[in-house]
C-alpha positions in Angstrom: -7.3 2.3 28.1 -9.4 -0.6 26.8 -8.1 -4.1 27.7 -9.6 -7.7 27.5 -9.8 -9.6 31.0 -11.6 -12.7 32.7 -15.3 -13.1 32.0 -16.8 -12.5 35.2 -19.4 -14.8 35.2 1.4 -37.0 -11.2 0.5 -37.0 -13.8 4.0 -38.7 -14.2 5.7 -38.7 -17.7 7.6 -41.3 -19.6 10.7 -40.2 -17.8 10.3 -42.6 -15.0 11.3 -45.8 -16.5 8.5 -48.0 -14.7 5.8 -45.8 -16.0 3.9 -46.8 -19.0 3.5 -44.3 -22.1 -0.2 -44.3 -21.8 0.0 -42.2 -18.1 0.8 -39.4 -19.4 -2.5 -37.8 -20.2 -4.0 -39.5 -16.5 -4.5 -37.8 -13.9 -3.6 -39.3 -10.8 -6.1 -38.7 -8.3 -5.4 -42.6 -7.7 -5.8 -45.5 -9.7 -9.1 -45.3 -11.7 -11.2 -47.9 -12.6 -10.7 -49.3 -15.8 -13.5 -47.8 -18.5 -14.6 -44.8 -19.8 -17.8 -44.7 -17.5 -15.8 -45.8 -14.8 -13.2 -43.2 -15.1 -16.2 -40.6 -15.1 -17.9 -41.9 -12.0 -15.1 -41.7 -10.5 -14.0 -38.2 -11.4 -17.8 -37.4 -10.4 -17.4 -38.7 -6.8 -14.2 -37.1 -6.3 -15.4 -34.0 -7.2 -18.3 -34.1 -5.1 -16.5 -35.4 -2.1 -13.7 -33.0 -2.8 -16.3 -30.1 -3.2 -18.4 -31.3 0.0 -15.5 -31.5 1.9 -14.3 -28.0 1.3 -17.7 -26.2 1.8 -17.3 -27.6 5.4 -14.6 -26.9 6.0 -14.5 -23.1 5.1 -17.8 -23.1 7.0 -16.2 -24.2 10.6 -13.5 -22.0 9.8 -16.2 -19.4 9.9 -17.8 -20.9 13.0 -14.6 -20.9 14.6 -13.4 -17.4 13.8 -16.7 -16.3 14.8 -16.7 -18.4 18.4 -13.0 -16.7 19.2 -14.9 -13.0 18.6 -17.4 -14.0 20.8 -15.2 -15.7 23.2 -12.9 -13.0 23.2 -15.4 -9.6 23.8 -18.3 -11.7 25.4 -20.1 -9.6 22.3 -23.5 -11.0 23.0 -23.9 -9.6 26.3 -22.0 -6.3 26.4 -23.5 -3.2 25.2 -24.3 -1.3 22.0 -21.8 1.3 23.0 -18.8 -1.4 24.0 -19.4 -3.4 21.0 -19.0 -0.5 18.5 -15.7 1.1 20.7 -14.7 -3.0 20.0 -14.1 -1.9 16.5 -10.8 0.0 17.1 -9.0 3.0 15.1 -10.4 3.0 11.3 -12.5 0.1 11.5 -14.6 2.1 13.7 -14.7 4.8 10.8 -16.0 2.4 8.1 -19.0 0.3 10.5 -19.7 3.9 11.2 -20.9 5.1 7.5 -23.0 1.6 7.6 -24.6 2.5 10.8 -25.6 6.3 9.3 -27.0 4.4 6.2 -29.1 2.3 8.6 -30.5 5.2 10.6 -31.5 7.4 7.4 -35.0 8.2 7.0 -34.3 6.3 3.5 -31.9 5.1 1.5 -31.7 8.2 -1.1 -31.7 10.2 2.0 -28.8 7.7 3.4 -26.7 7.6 0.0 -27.0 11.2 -0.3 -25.4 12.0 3.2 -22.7 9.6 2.1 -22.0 12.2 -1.2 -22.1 15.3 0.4 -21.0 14.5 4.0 -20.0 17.3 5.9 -19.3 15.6 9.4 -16.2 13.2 8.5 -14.0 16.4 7.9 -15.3 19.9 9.7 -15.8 22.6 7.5 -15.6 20.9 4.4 -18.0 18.6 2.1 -16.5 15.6 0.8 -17.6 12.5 -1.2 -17.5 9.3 1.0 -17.9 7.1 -2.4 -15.1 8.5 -3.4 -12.7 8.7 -0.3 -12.8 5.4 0.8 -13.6 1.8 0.0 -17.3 2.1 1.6 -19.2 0.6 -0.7 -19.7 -2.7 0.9 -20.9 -1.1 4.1 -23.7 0.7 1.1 -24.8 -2.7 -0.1 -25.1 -4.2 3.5 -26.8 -1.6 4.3 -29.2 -2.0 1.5 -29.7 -5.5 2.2 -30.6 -5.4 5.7 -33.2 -2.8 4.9 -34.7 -4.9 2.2 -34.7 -8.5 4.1 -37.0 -9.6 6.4 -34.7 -10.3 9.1 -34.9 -7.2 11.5 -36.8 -8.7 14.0 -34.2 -11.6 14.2 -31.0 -9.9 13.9 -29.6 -6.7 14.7 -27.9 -4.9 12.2 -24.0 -5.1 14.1 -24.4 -9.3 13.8 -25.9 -8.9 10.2 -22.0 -7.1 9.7 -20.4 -9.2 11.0 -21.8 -12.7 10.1 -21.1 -11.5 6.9 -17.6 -11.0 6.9 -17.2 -14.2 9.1 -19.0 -15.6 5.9 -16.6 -14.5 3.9 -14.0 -16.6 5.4 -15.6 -19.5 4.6 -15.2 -18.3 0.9 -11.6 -17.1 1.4 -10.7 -20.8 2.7 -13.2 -22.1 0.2 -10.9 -20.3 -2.7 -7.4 -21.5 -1.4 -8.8 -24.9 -1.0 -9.4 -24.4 -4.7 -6.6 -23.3 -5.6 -4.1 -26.1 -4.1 -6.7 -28.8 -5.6 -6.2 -27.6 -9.0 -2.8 -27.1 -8.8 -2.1 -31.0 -7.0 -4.7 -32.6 -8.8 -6.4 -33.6 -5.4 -8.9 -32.2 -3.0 -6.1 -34.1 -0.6 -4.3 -30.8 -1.3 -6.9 -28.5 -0.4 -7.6 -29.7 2.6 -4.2 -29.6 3.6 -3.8 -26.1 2.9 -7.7 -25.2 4.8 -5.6 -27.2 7.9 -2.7 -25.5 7.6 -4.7 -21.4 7.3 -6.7 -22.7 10.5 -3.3 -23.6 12.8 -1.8 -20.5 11.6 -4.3 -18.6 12.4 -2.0 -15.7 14.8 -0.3 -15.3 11.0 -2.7 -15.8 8.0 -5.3 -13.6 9.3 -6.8 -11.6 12.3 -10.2 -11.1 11.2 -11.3 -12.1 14.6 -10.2 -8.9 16.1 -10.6 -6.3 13.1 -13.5 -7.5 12.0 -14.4 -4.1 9.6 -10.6 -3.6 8.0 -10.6 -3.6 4.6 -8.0 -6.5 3.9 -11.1 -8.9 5.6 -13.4 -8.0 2.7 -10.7 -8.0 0.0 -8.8 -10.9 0.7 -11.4 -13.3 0.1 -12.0 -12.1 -3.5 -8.0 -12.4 -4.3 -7.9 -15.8 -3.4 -10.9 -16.5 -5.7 -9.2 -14.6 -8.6 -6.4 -16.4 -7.8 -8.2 -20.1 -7.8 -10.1 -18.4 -11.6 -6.5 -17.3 -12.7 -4.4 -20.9 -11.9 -8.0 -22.3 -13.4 -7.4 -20.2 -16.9 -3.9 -20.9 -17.2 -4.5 -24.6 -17.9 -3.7 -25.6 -21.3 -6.4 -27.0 -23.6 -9.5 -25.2 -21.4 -12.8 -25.1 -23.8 -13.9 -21.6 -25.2 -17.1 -21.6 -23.1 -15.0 -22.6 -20.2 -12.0 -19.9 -21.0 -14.9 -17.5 -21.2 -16.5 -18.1 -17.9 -13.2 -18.5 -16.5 -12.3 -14.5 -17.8 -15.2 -13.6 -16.4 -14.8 -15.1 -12.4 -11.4 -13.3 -13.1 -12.8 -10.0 -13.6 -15.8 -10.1 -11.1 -13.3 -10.7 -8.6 -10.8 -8.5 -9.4 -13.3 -5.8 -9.5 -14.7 -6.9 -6.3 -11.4 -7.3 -4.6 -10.3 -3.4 -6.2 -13.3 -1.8 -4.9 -13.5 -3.1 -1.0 -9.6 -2.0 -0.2 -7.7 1.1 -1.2 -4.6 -0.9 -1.2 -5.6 -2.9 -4.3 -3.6 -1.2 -6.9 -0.1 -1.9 -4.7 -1.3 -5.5 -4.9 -2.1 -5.8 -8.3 1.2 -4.2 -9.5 2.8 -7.0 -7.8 0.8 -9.4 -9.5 1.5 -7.5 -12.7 5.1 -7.7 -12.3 4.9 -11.8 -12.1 2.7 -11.5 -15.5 5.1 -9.8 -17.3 8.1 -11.8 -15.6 6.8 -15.0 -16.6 5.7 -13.9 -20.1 8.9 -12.2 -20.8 10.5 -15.6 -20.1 7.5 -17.4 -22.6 6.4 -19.2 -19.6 2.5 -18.2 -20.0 1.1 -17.8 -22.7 1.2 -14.3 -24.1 -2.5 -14.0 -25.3 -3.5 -15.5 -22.3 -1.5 -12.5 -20.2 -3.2 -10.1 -22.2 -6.2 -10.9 -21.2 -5.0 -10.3 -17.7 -3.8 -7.1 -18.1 -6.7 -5.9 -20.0 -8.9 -7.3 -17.2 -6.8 -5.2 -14.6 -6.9 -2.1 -16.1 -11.0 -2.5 -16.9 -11.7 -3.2 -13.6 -9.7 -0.1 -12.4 -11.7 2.1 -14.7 -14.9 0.8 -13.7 -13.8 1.6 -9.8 -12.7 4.6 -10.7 -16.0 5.3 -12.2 -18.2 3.9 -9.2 -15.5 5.9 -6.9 -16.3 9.2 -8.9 -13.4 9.6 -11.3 -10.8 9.1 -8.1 -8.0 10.7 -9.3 -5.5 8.3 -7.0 -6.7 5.2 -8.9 -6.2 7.3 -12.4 -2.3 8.4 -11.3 -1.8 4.4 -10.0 1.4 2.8 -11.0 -0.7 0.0 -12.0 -2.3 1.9 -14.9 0.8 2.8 -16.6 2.3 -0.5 -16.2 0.0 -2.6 -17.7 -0.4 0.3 -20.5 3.0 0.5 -21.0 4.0 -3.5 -21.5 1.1 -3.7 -23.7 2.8 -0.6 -26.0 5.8 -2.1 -25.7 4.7 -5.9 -26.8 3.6 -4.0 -29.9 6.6 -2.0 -30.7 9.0 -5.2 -29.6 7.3 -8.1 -31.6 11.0 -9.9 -32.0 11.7 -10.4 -28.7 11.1 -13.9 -28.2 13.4 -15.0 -31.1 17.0 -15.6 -31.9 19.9 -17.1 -30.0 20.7 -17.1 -26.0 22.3 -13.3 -25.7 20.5 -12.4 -28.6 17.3 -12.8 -26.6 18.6 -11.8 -23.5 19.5 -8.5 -24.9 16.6 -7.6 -26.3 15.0 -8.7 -22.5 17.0 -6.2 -21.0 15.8 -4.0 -23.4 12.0 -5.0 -23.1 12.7 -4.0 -18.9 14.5 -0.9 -19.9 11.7 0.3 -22.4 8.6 -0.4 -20.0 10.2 1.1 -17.0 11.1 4.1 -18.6 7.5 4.5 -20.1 5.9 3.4 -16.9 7.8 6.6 -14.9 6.6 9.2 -18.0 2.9 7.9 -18.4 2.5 8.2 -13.9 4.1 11.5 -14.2 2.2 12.5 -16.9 -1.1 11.8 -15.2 0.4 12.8 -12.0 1.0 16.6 -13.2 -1.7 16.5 -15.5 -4.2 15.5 -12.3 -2.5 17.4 -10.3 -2.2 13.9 -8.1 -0.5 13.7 -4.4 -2.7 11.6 -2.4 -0.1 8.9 -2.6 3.2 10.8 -2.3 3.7 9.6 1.5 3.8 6.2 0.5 6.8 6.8 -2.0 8.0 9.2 0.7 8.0 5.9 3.3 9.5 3.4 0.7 12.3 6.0 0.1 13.4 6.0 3.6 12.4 2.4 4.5 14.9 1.0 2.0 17.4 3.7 2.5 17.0 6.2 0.2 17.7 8.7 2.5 16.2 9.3 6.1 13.2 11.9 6.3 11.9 14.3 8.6 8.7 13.9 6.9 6.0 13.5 9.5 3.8 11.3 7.2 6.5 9.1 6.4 7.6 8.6 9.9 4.6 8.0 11.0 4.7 4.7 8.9 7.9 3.8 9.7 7.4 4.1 13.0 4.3 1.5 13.1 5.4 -1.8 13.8 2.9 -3.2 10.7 4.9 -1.5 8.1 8.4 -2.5 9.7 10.2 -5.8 9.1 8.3 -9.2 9.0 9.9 -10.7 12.8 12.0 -13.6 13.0 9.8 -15.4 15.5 7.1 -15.6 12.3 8.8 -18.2 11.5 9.1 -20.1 14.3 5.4 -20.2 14.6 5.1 -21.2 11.1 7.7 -24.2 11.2 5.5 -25.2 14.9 3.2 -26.8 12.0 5.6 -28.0 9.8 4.0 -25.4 7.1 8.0 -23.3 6.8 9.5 -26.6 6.6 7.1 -27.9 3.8 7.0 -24.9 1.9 11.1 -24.2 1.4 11.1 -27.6 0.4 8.6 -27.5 -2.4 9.7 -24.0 -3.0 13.4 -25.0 -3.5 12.7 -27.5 -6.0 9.8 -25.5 -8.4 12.5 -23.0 -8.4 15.2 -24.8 -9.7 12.3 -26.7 -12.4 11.6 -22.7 -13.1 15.4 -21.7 -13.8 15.9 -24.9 -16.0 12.9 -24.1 -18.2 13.2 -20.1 -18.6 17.3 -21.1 -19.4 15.6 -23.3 -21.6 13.1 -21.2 -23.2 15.4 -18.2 -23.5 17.9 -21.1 -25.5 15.4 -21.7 -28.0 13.9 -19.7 -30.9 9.9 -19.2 -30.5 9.9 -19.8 -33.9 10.8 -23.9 -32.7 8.2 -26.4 -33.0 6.3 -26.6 -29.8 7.0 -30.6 -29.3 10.7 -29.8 -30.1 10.8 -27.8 -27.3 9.6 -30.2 -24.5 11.7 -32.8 -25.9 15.0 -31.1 -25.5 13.9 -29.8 -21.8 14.2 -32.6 -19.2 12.1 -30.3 -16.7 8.6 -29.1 -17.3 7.0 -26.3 -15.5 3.3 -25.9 -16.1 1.9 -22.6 -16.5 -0.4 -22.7 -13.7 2.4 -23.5 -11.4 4.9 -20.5 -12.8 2.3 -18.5 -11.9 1.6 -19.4 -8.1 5.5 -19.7 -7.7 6.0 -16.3 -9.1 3.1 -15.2 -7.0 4.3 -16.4 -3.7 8.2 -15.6 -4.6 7.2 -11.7 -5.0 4.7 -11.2 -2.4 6.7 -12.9 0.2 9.7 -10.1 -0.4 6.4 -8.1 0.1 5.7 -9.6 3.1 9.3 -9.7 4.4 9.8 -6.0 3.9 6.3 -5.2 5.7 4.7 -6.8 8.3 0.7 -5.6 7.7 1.5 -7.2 4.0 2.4 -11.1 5.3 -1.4 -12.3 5.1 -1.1 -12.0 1.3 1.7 -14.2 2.0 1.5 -16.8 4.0 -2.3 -18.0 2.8 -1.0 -18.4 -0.5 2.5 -20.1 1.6 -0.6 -22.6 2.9 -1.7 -23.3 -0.6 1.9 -23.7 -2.3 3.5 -26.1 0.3 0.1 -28.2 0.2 0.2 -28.4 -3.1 4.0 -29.4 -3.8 3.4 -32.3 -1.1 0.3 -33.6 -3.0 2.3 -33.0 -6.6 2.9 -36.3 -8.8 5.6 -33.7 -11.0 7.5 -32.3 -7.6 8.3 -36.1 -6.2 8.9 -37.3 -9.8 12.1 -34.5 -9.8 13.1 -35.6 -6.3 12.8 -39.4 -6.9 14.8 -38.9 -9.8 17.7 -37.4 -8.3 18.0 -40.6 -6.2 17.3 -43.2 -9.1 13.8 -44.4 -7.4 11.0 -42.7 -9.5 8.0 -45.2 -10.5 4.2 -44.6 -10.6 3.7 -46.3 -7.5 5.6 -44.9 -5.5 5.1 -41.7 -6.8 1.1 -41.9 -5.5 2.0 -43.7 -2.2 4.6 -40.6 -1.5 2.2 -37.9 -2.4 -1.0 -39.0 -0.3 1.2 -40.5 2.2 2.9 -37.3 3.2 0.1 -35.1 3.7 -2.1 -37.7 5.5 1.2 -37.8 8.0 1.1 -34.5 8.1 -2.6 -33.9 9.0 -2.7 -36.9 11.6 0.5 -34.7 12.9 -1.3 -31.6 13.1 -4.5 -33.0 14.7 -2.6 -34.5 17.1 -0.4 -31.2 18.2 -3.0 -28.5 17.5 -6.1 -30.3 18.9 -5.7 -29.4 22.6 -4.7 -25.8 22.0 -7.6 -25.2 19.6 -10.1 -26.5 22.4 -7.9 -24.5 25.1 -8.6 -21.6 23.4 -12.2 -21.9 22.5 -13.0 -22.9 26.2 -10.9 -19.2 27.8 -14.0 -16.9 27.9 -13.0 -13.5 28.7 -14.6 -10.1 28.3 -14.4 -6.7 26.5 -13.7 -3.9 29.6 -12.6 -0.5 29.0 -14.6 2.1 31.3 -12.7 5.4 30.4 -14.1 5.2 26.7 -17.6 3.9 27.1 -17.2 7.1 30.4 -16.4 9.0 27.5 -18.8 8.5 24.8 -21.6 8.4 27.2 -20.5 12.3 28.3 -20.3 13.5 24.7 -23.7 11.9 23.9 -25.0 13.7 26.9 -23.3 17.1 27.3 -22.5 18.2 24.2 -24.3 19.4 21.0 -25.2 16.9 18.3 -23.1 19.5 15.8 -20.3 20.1 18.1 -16.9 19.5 16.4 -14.2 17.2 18.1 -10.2 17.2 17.8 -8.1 14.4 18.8 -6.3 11.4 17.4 -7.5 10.1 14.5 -7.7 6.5 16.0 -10.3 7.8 19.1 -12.2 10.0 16.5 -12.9 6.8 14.8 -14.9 5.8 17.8 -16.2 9.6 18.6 -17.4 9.4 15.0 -19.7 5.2 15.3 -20.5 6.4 19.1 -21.4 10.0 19.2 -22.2 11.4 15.2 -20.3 14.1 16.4 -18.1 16.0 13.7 -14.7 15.4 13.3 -11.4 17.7 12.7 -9.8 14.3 11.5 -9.5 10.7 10.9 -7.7 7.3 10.4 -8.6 7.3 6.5 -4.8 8.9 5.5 -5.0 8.6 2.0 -5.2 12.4 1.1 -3.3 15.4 1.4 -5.1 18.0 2.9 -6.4 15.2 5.3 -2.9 14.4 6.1 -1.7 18.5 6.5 -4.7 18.4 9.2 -3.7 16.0 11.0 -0.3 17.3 11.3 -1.8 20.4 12.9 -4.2 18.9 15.0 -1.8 16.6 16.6 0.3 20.1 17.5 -1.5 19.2 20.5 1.1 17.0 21.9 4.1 19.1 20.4 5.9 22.3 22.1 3.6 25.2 20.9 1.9 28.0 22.8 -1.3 27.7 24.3 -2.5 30.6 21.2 -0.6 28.6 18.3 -3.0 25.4 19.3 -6.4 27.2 19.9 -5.6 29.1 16.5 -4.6 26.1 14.5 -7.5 24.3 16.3 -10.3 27.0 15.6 -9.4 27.0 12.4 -11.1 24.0 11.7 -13.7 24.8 13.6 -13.1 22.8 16.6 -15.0 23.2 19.9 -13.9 20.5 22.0 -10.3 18.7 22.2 -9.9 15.6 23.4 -6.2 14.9 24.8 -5.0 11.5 25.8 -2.6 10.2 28.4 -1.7 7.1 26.7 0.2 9.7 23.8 0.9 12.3 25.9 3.5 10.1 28.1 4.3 7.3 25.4 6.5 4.8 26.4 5.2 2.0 23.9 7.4 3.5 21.4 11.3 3.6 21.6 12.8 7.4 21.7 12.6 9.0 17.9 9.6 7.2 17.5 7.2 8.2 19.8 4.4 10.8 18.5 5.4 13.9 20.3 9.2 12.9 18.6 8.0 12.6 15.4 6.1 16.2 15.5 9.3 17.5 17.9 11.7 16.7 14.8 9.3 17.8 12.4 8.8 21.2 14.2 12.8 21.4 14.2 12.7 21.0 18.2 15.0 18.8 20.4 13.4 15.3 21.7 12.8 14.7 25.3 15.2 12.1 27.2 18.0 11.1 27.3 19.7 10.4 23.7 21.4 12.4 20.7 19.6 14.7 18.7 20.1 16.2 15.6 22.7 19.2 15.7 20.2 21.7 13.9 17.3 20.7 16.3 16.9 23.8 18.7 15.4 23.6 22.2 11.6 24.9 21.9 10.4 28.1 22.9 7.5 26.7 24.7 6.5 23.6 26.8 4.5 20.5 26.0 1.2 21.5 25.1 -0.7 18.1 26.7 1.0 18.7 29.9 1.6 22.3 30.6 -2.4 22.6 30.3 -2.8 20.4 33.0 -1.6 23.1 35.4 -4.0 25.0 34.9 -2.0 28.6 34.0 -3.8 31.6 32.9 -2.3 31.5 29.2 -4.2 28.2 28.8 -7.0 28.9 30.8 -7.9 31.7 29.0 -8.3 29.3 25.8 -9.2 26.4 26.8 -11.4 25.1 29.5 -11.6 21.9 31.5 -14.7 19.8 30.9 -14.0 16.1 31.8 -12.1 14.1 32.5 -10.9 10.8 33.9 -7.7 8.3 34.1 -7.4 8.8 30.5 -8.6 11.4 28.7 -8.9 14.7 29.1 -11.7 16.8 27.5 -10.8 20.8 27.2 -13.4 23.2 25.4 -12.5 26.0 23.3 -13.6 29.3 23.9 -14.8 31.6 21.1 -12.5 33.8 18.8 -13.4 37.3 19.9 
């Protein structure tokens, strides 16, 4: 069991009645210096503090991700072995294909084991590239082969320096972001503080350094700083063009590092085609967005070799079907209040209903159910009916795809971040009902100026976006734990910029007959100095608590057992087990696997299933048959499954396969009334005994406090 212990050694408008006309097109960063030069100067020296002081700060948000690792493990002075088993359950999997790229002969030699790899899944060739997201491991593979930097770094700190790295542009990006909502870099330091002091919630990079989310997440939030960036009215062509194209480097970037991308980009999709149907983006400008998602699908589809899952994505026939469905419907933005709320409805009715054709339609056509146990999961989780699905369970079980927990929040409001973001949140979203009521009132065919004269709340673009962005992934994030760090970086972003915003205290100090210029800017740099000095002041100590507690990685029974396969077994001997300790068998040993953490296809998932019939109540021949079957020579059992008691009762594994088997549950508790009692013991424990059934299958090998390893004898 592996543990961590003690180191042993405003612009404001002419609606506030002090404000002159002429503010309107100033930005108020503060008060500029009268002058046309001036004015540029000054915007010049912002921008190069601003930008200064956001390089630094994503870098020591780097430095201090990567001091906790260290801190944490002690990773500079354990071994190879402990380091690698550091990288738990899949991310063991992917460091793994980087590690086999390194130690090829050469780099055709490398890529080609990656194509036609025959020790991820025994008895059966599959193509890496097109699996799984690897293709980042490929390229650092490539560059630490290529760079003169061997002799100065070995290849597991080249991995992980980068992905630390990366955090400095993720921060980087939301810094961005809040600045060019706010209109100050004020903003975007705020929301860098704020990621920092939440660290437990906004990521955990630290201690998963090779899951895919750590290399995606940094490219969303820059697609998200290019897309806020592009929705700015009046942009120039060559800046709209280099704009598009940050959008779609990082969107195919961010697609192609995490096989979750298309869930994500649906739900950005959805807030496109909310906003526009309520003429709160521009529509050309939305195209462009949608066209940009579905190319840089393709193109991963293409570099993934024609992956049928990405092809069968809901995302796909989304985006194609609003675009069809803009054609057909060119009226819909015209005509009266229910006029145009009918033919809303009938925009939603029409692109749903093509959406569910066009995915089944590719579905049957590809044959496609690599993703069926997701819907399967998202049926039960919301109600749709419980399952005895195993796959679905299995999710359902996991506390990462259960309910986001209430003490979340109390963490969150520790820094004030809750607090300030329900607050700016409350009032964008009342601004956002007023205009789309608004908009929906009046005819497209209306004179732009006619329009913003009759509405006493404007919502820029830009800001629709980011507080349709956060509104929908925050019911994400609420309805699945693993899914909150989408969430609650871009919560650091949105509350910093409605504290820095001159439009969000012009509303509020409306409402109470006090709005003027002045104290519009004293408010909004006021507040978030306060709040900085606040969070220096309470977070300080803990930070430097924490970075001072050195402890160390320990877990003996792992390293025990990697050391024995290394040194016992055959370099092509084929292991069965749980697909989080194959991860490890896999980085440590190159031995071949039955199975793996990498779920996301079928016959993968049917596998697993029957290799896990290890911990269910079958016969000692049922096991070695289903076992041998995939070739399997040695089976490693585990303690820590065998005898769950992390899990409550209906959750545990060996419930999960009991149920699905149609067997009763151990324990006390109901069960099902057509579950029957099974014909035969617990397979993990009866073999313990020793009993000639099992004994004349499987035989003993090692073992220790926590696992067991058993070797299969031959069929005869």
């Amino acid at each position: 069991m592996m543990s961590i212990r003690q180191r042993k050694a405003i612009r404001t408008t002419d609606v506030c009645e002090d404000a002159p006309a002429q503010e309107e097109n100033v930005k108020s960063e503060s008060k500029l210096p009268s002058g046309c030069t001036s004015r540029r100067l000054w915007k010049i020296l912002s921008f190069t503090i601003g930008g200064t002081i956001a390089l630094f700060v994503g870098l020591l948000t780097s430095v201090y991700l990567a001091t906790l690792h260290e801190n944490d493990l002690w990773f500079s002075n354990i071994k190879e072995v402990e380091r690698e088993i550091s990288f738990r359950t899949e991310c063991g999997l992917y460091y793994s294909y980087y590690k086999q790229m390194l130690e090829a002969p050469t780099l055709k030699q490398g890529l080609h084991g990656l194509i036609y790899d025959n020790k991820t899944e025994s008895m059966r060739t599959i193509n890496l590239l097109e699996r799984m997201n690897i293709y980042q491991e490929v390229f650092l593979s490539i560059l630490y082969r290529i760079l003169p930097i061997q002799k100065y770094l070995e290849p597991i700190y080249f991995y992980i320096y980068t992905l630390f790295g990366l955090q400095a542009i993720y921060v980087t990006a939301l810094y961005a972001t809040s600045w060019l909502l706010s209109g100050t870099w004020l903003s975007g330091l705020l929301a860098a503080f704020w990621y920092v002091t939440n660290r437990i919630d906004t990521t955990r990079v630290e201690f998963t350094v090779p899951l895919r989310e750590n290399w995606a997440l940094p490219f969303f939030a820059i697609q998200i700083a290019a897309i806020t960036y592009f929705l700015k009215p009046k942009l120039q062509p060559f800046s709209e063009r280099l704009t598009l194209l940050a959008i779609f480097i990082s969107t195919l970037l961010f697609s192609l590092t995490w096989q979750f991308n298309q869930f994500v980009m649906l739900m950005q999709a959805l807030v496109l085609f909310t906003l526009d149907s309520l003429d709160m983006l521009p529509a050309l400008k939305v195209t462009w967005l949608y066209v940009i998602q579905i190319a840089s699908l393709f193109l991963v589809c293409i570099l993934q070799f024609f992956n049928s899952m990405i092809l069968g994505s809901l995302l796909i026939s989304f985006n194609f079907s609003v675009l069809i469905v803009r054609k057909i419907q060119t009226n819909m933005k015209t005509g009266s209040f229910f006029n145009r709320l009918g033919k809303l409805l009938l925009h939603l009715f029409m692109v749903l209903c093509l959406t569910l054709f066009l995915n089944n339609v590719i579905k049957k056509t590809l044959n496609l159910k690599s993703d069926e146990h997701i819907f399967k999961f998202l049926k039960a989780k919301f109600g749709f009916g419980a399952t005895r699905d195993f796959d679905a369970n299995l999710y359902l079980c996991e506390e990462a795809f259960g309910l986001l927990p209430l003490n979340t929040f109390e963490r969150l409001s520790d820094t004030l971040l809750f607090y300030a973001y329900i607050f700016v949140l409350s009032i964008t979203v009342i601004a956002a009902i007023a205009v789309a009521f608004h908009n929906l009132s009046v005819s497209a065919n209306q004179h732009p100026m006619d329009k913003v004269r009759k509405c006493a709340v404007e919502l820029k673009p830009e800001t629709a976006y980011n507080l349709m962005h956060t509104i929908l992934f925050g019911f994400l994030a609420l309805s699945t734990m693993r899914m909150k760090y989408l969430w609650t970086s871009h919560m650091c972003v949105f509350a910093s910029f409605g504290l820095c915003s001159p439009e969000i205290w012009e509303l509020l100090l409306k409402l109470v007959h006090l709005c003027n210029s002045k104290r519009i800017c004293v408010i909004r740099y006021s507040v978030p100095i306060l709040i900085l000095l606040y969070l220096g002041c309470k977070v300080w100590p803990g930070m430097m608590a924490e970075l001072s507690e050195l402890r160390e990685f320990y877990d003996p029974d792992t390293v025990e057992l990697m050391h024995w396969i290394n040194s016992h077994t055959p370099r092509k001997a084929v292991f069965a087990g749980s697909m989080q300790l194959l991860a490890g068998v896999k980085l440590c040993t190159g031995r071949i696997l039955t199975n793996h953490p990498h779920y996301e296809d079928k016959s993968l998932r049917e596998r697993t299933k029957a290799v896990y019939q290890i911990y269910a109540k079958r016969s000692p021949e049922d096991v070695h048959a289903l076992l041998r079957s995939f070739g399997t020579d040695y089976v490693i059992l585990e303690d820590s499954i065998c005898y769950e008691r992390r899990h409550r009762r209906g959750c545990r594994l060996r419930d999960l396969l009991d149920v699905a088997n149609g067997h009763m549950m151990d324990g006390p508790g109901e069960n099902e009334p057509d579950l029957k009692a099974a014909d035969h013991p617990r397979f993990c424990a009866e073999i313990k005994r020793s009993l000639p059934p099992y004994t004349a299958h499987f035989t003993r090998v090692f073992q220790n406090k926590t696992f067991h390893v058993y070797k299969l004898t031959r069929n005869k």
